[in-house]
C-alpha positions as CSV (number, residue, x, y, z in Angstrom):
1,X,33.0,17.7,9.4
2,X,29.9,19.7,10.2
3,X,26.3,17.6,9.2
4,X,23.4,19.2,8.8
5,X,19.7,17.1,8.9
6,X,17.7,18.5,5.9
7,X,13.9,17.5,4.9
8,X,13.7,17.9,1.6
9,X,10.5,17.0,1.2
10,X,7.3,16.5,3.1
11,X,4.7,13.5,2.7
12,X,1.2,13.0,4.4
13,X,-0.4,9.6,3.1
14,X,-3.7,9.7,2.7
15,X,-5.9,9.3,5.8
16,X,-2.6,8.1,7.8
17,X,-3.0,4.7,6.6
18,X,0.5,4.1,6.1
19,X,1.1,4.6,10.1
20,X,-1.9,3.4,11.1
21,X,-1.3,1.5,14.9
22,X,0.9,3.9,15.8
23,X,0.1,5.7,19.1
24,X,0.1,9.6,18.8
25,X,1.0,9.4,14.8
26,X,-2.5,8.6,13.3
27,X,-3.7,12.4,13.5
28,X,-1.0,13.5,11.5
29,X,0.7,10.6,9.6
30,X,4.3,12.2,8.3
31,X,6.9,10.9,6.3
32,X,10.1,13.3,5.6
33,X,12.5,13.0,3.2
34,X,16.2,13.3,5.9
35,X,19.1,14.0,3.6
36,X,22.1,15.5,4.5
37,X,24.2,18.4,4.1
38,X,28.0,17.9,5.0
39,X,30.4,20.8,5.5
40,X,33.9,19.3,4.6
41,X,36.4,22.4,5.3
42,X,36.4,23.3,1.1
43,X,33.3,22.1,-0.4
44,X,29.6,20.7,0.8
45,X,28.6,17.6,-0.1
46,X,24.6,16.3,-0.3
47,X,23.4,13.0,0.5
48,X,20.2,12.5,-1.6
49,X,18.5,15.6,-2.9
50,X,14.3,15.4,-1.7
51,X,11.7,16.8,-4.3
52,X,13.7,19.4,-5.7
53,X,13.1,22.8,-6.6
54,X,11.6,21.5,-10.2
55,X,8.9,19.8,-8.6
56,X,7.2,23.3,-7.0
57,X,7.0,24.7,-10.4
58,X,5.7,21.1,-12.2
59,X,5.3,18.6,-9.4
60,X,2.8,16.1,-11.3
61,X,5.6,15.8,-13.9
62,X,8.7,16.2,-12.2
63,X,7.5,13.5,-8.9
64,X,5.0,11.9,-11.0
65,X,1.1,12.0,-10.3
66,X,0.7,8.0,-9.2
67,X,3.9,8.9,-6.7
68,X,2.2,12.4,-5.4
69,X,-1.2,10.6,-4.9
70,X,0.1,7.4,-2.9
71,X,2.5,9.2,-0.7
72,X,0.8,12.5,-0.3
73,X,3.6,14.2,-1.4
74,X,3.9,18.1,0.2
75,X,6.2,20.2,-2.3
76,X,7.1,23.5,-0.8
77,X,9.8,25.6,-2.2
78,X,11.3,26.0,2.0
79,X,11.9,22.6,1.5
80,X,14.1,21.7,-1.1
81,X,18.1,21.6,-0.9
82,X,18.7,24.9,-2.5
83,X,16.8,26.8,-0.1
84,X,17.7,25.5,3.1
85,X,21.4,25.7,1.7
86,X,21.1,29.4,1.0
87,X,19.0,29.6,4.8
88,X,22.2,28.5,6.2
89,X,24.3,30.7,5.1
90,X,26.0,29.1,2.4
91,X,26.0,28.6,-1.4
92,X,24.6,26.0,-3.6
93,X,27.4,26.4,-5.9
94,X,29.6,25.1,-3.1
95,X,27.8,21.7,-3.3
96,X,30.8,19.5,-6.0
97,X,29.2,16.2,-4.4
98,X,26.0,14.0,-4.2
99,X,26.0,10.6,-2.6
100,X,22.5,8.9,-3.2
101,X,21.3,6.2,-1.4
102,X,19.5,5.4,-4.6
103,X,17.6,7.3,-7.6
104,X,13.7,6.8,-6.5
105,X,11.9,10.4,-7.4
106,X,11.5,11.5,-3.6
107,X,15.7,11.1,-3.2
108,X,17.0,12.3,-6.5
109,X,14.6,15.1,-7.3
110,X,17.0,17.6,-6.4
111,X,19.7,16.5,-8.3
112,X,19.0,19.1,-11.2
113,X,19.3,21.9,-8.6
114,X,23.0,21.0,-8.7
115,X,24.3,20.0,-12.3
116,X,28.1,20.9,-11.4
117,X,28.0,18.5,-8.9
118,X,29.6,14.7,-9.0
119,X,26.7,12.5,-8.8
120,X,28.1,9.3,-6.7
121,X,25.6,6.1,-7.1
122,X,26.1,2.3,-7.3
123,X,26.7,0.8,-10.7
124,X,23.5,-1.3,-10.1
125,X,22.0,1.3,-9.2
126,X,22.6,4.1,-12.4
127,X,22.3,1.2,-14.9
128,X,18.5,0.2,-13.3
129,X,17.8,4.5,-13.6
130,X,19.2,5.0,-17.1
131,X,18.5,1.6,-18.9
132,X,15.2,0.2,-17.4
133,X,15.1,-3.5,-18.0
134,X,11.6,-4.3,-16.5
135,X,8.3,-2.6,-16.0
136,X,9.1,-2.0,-12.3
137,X,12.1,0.5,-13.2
138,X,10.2,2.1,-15.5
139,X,7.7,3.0,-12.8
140,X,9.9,4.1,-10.1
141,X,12.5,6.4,-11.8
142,X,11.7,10.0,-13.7
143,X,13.7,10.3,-16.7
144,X,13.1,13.8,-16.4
145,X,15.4,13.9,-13.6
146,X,18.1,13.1,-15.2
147,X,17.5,14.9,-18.7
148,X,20.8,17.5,-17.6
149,X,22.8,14.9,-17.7
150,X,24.6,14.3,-14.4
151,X,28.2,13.8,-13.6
152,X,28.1,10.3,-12.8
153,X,30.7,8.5,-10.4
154,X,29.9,5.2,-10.4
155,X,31.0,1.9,-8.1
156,X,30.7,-1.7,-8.6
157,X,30.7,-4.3,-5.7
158,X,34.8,-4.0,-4.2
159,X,35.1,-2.8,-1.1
160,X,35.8,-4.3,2.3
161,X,34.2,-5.5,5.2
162,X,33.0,-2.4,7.8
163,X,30.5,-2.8,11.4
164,X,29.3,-6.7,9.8
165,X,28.2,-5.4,6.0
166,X,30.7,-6.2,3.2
167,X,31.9,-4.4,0.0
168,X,31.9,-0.9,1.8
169,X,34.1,1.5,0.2
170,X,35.3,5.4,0.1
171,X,34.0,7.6,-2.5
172,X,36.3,9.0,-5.1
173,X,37.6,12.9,-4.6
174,X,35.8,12.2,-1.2
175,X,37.3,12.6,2.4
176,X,38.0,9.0,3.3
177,X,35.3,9.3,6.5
178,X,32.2,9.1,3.7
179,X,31.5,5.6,3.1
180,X,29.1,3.3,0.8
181,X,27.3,0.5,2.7
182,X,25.5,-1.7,0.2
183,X,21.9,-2.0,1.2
184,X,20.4,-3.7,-1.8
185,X,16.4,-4.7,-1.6
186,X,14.7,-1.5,-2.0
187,X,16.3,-1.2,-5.0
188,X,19.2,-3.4,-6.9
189,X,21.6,-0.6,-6.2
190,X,20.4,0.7,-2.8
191,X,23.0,1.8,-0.7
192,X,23.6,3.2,3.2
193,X,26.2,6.3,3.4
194,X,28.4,6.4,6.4
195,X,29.9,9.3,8.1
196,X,32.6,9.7,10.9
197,X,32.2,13.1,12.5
198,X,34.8,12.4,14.5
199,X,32.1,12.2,17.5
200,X,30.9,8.8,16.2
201,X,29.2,7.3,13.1
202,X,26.2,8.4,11.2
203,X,24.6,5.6,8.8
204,X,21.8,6.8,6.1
205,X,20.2,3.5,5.7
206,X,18.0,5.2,2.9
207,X,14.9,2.7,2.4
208,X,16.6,-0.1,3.9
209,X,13.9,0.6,6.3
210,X,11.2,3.3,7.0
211,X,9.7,3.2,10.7
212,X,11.6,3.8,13.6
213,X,10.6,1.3,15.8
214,X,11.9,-1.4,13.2
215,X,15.0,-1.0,15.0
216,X,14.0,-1.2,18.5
217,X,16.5,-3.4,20.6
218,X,13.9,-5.0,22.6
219,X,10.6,-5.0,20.1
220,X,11.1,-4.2,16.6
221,X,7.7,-3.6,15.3
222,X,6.5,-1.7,12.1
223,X,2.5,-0.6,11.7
224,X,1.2,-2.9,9.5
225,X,0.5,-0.2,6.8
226,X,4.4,0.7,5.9
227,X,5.3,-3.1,6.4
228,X,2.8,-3.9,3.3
229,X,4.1,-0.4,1.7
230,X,7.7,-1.4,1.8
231,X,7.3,-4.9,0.2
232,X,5.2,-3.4,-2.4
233,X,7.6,-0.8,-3.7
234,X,11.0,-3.7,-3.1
235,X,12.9,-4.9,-5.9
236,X,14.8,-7.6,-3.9
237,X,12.7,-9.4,-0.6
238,X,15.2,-11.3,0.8
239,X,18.7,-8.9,0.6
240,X,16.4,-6.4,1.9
241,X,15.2,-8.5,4.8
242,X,19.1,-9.5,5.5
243,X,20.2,-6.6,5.5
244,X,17.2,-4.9,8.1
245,X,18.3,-7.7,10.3
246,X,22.1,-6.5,10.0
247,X,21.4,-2.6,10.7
248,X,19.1,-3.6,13.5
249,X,21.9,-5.9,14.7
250,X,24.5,-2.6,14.3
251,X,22.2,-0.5,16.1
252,X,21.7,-2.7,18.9
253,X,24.9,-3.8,19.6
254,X,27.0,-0.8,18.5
255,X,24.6,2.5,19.4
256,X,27.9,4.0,20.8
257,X,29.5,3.6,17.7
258,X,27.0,4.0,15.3
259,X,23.8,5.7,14.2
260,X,21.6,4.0,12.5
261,X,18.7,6.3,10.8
262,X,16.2,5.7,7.6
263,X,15.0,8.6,5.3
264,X,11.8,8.2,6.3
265,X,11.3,8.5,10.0
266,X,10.4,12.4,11.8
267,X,11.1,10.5,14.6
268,X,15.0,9.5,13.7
269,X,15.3,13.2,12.0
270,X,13.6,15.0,15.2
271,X,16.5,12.8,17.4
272,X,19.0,14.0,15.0
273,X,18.5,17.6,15.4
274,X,18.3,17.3,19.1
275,X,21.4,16.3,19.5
276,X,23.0,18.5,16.8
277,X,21.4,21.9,17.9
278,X,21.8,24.6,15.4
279,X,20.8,22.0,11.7
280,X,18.2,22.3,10.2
């Protein structure tokens, strides 16, 4: 299988608060939004979908305006799935599958671009987006998003046991090398999405985590701006916590095996497309 490293959508927060502390990153604080693009031999699959081509016509109401204003959300029409899909050659129809981390409006923007496609989500995860039950899911998913009605797949908590995390499992009408790591925290159905390339695992921790150096063998450390921004915007402190301390336990101890990157990071996504010359 081929990846591709896709940012689907750009965010500067406002005065680079968020990455304040950060040597080199203040001048130009940056947050992408990494999804992936995976050739399988007869279809492509996406995991997440960025901003979406919706939000360049109608960003305030497609991302929302409190969402635009905290992260400093960028929309450009270069940036979203379609586009670079059709930059590299191929066609958008060809995408039959979406594996989302979760349904926040910066990952599941996109997901109208493609309303063929099988939608693949946690259980937790599509209930929380479809039947809020609380204030705080009101707030963080866009109904608007989903008004085409997508073509859910949905899993519960079976699975088995895969690098230390539990309950992983292979995704329906999937090749067996795509994988669902539960991540919950960030949201009650967050999840990672594992890949073997045949070269070695790629995990999309999602929002299990957002800087870089939060996985540093020898230091993890986080500017104290995105560690107050990640606790704000949790649903669950202490399975998100557990579960940091697992990925930074997998990428420590297994970085030959594994991969470990957030959705977040320029840094991780730069890395990525090092190695992988020729993605975008």
């Amino acid at each position: 299988m081929k990846v591709h490293h896709l940012n689907c959508g750009t965010m500067r927060p406002p005065a680079g608060k968020l990455l304040d502390g950060e040597p080199g990153l203040l001048r130009r604080a940056e947050l992408v939004a990494h999804c992936l693009l995976i050739e399988t031999g007869d279809s492509l699959v996406l995991v997440d979908t960025g901003f979406g081509s919706q939000a360049v016509a109608r960003p305030g109401e497609w991302l929302g305006r409190p969402f635009m204003a905290l992260v400093g959300a960028r929309v450009e029409a270069a940036e979203t799935a379609v586009a670079q899909i059709e930059a590299l050659g191929l066609d958008p129809a060809d995408v039959r599958h979406i594996v989302m981390t979760h349904l926040d409006v910066d990952h599941a923007g996109g997901l109208a671009d493609f309303p063929n496609a099988v939608v693949h989500v946690r259980a937790e995860e599509h209930r929380a987006a479809s039947s809020p039950a609380n204030a705080g899911e009101k707030y963080r998913y866009r109904r608007a998003q989903f008004a085409h009605r997508p073509l859910w797949s949905t899993y519960d908590g079976a699975g088995e046991p895969w690098f230390g995390f539990e309950a992983v499992r292979s995704l329906k009408g999937l090749p067996e090398e795509i994988l669902l790591v539960p991540l919950s925290g960030h949201t009650l159905g967050h999840t990672g999405v594992a890949i073997d390339t045949g070269d070695g695992w790629l995990l999309h921790a999602g929002d299990a985590y957002f800087f870089h150096g939060q996985l540093d063998p020898v230091a993890p450390h986080c500017p104290p701006g995105l560690t107050a921004f990640q606790n704000i915007v949790q649903t669950l402190r202490r399975p998100r916590l557990e579960n940091l301390a697992r990925l930074h336990e997998l990428a420590r101890d297994h970085q030959d095996e594994v991969t470990v990157f957030s959705a977040h990071s320029p840094v991780e996504l730069a890395a990525l497309r090092r190695r992988s010359p020729g993605t975008e």
